[in-house]
Phi, psi and omega in degrees: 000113174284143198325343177299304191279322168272334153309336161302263168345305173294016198239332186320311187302322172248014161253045130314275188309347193264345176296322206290321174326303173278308198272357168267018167096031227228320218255094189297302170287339174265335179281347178223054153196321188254334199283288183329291200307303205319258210312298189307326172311267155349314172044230191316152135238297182012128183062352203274140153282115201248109156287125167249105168258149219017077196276350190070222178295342177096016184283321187276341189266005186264324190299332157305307158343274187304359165252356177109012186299163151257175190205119167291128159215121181282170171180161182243005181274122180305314189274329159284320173328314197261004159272350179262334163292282178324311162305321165309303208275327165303303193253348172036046198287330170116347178315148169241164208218132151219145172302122163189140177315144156326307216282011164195110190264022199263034175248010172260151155296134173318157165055037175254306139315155156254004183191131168255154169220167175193111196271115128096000255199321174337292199301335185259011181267102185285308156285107201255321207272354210244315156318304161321283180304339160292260221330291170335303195286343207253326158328103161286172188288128197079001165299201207228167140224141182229106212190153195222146189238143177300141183264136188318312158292346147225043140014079195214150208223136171240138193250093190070032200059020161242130160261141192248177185260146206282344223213140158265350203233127176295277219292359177284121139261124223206153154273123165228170180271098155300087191259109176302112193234356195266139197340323180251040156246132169329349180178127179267159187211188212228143166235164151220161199223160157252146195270099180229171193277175164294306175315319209264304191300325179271336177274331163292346177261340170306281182333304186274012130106027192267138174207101184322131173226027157176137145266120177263140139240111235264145154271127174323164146269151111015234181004303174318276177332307167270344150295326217232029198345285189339313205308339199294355173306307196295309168321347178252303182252157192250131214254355164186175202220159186211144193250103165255152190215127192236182186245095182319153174334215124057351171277076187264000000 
């Protein structure tokens, strides 16, 4: 089985626990930290033809759904698809759900979105560059590509209930092993993300003619904050980072 394939797999094994995780509210951080900066980024969908790339189970593309978007969301997990369909056949949000690698979009036409996302998910895509150069191609001109990330300069990965740092060396780029391990998931299961520099992420969108227009470092809400005491770690080292970027003229 090639590494491609056990990363698959490992996301297969787990989503059942990652359904229970996101849609019973669990997942903290994206609901008082990543999501509120994300979407506020993001503003109007209303009428935009929308790509969610590695939507999972679809929990951010249906909130996308519900801002009026249409909204495509891919995934390479067979098994978050088809829990994100089964959800879909409920809410009839209008989404289409397709299995497909990030790194090769070639059942979509060039120039067609108007906005690509990519929620927390990069970082676990081993060809991020190739993926990246997909965004592009599949972009109309002046689209968006929009996407947050762990932030690279504090990184931390928890091992037993403690966070640790994922990388001792910034500039290595390295595969690591992501184990869930926290109380409040129904079944812990093991992922894996890669470890890239800020430099290795801003140079892949140089290439792919991608051009940063805002960078975030998302702050808890208030809300957050007082449900979530924990959340107050993000106030000292800031825990992801959110991109928007868009795709100059001329770029196929």
């Amino acid at each position: 089985m090639g590494k491609k394939e056990i990363i698959k797999k490992e996301w297969n094994d787990a989503a059942e626990s990652w359904v229970d995780f996101v849609r019973k509210g669990k997942d903290y951080y994206r609901d008082e930290l990543n999501n509120p900066a994300t979407f506020k980024l993001i503003g109007d969908v209303r009428g935009r033809i929308v790509l969610d790339l590695a939507c999972g189970e679809g929990y951010n593309t249906r909130i996308l759904a519900r801002k009026g978007a249409k909204v495509t969301g891919v995934d390479f997990s067979e098994k978050l698809i088809e829990l994100a369909r089964r959800q879909e056949a409920k809410e009839k949000l209008g989404i289409q759900y397709r299995v497909l690698n990030a790194a090769d979009l070639k059942k979509f036409s060039s120039n067609h979105f108007h906005l690509v996302t990519c929620f927390m998910s990069l970082q676990d895509i081993e060809d991020y560059e190739k993926a990246i150069s997909e965004v592009t191609r599949v972009l109309r001109n002046r689209g968006r590509f929009v996407f947050s990330i762990p932030h690279p300069c504090f990184e931390t990965i928890i091992t037993n209930g403690k966070r640790t740092s994922a990388t001792k060396r910034y500039f290595e780029t390295v595969k690591y092993p992501v184990k869930w391990k926290m109380e409040r998931l129904a079944k812990p299961f093991r992922t894996t993300s890669f470890h890239r520099t800020l430099t290795n992420y801003f140079d892949a969108l140089y290439r792919s003619r991608l051009f940063v227009s805002r960078l975030i470092e998302p702050k808890p809400t208030q809300k957050g904050l007082l449900k979530h005491p924990q959340l107050r770690e993000v106030l000292v080292k800031p825990q992801s980072i959110i991109v928007e970027s868009i795709k100059c003229a001329h770029s196929n």
